[in-house]
N, C-alpha and C positions, 0 to 999 in steps of 0.2 A: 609173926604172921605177915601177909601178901598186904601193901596198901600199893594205895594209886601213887604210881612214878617209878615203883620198882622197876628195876631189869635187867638183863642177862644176855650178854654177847657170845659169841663165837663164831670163831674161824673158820673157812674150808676153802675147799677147791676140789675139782673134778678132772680125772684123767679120759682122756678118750676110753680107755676102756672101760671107762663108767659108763658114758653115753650110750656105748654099742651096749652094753648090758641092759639097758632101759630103754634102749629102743627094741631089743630082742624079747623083754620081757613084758614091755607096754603093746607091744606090736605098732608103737610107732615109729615106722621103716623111713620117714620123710629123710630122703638124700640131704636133704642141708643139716641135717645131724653126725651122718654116717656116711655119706662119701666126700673126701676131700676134695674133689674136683667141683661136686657140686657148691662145696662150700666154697673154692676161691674163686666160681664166676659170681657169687651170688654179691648182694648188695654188701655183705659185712667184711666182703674177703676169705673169708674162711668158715670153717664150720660152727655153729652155735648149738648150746646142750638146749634140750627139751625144757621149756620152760617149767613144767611140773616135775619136774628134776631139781632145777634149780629151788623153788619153790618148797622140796621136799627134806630142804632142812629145817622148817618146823616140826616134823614130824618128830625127825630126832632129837631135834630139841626139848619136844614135850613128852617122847617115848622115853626117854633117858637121860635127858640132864636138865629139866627143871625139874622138881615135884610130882616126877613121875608117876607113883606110885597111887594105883587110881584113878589117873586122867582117864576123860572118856571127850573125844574130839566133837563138837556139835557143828562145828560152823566153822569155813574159811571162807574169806572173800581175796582174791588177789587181783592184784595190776601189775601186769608186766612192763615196768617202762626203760629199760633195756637191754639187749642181749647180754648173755654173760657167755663166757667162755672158757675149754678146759686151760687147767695151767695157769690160770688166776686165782691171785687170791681174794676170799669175799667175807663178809663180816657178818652174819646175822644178827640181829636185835630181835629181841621181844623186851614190850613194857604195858605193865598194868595201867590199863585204860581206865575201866570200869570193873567194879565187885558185886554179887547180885550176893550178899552173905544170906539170905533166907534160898536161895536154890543153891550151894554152895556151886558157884559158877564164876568164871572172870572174862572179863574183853581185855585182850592183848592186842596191842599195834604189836603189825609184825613190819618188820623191813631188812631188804639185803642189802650191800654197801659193796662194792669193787675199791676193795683197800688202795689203790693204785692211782687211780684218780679220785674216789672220794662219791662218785656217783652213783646214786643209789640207781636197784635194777629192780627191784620188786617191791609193792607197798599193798600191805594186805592186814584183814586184821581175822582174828580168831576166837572163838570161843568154846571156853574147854569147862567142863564140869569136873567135880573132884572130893567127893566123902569124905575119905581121907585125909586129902592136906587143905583143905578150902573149909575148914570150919573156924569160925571165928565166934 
């Protein structure tokens, strides 16, 4: 069963046509996503993905490869502390912060990592309830 310090990495990265997908489907159109141009005048050089994109590998994380089975999402908080970009690679963590075992519930620090240089891009924590796999 889950104690405090567990945790669970993984990999990703985003292609442009990720972007354009999640801007088409969030309806956020903001050009420093989805026009090239806008992205090489702007402050990063190029374009940068929606930061709730980036952000949107907890989801898959706790939809599908933790303890899936049963999660129910109560709570995220996040901080975006820097662009990420398509074509990179980035690292997801989740680790067990705290355990509420009488509401079967957990706090996870979440954080993202640009495998590349090492710096993290988002620091957020979560909390997920779970019947199923959260009984201790």
């Amino acid at each position: 069963m889950l104690k405090i310090g567990d945790e669970f990495r993984h990999k990703f990265s985003y292609k442009q046509q990720d972007v354009d997908d999640y801007a088409r489907i969030s309806g956020d159109t903001n050009p420093l996503h989805i026009d090239p141009q806008a992205g090489k005048e702007s402050m990063f050089g190029r374009n940068i993905i929606h930061g709730f994109l980036g952000a949107s590998v907890f989801t898959k994380i706790f939809g599908s490869l933790w303890y899936s089975d049963g999660h129910v999402y109560l709570n995220q908080t996040i901080k975006w502390l820097k662009p990420m970009f398509t074509g990179q690679e980035y690292e997801a963590m989740i680790r067990v912060k705290e355990i509420f075992p009488e509401k079967n519930r957990v706090l996870y620090e979440c954080a993202v990592y640009d495998v590349a240089s090492g710096d993290q891009t988002i620091a957020a924590e979560a909390m997920l309830m779970n019947k199923k796999q959260y009984v201790w």
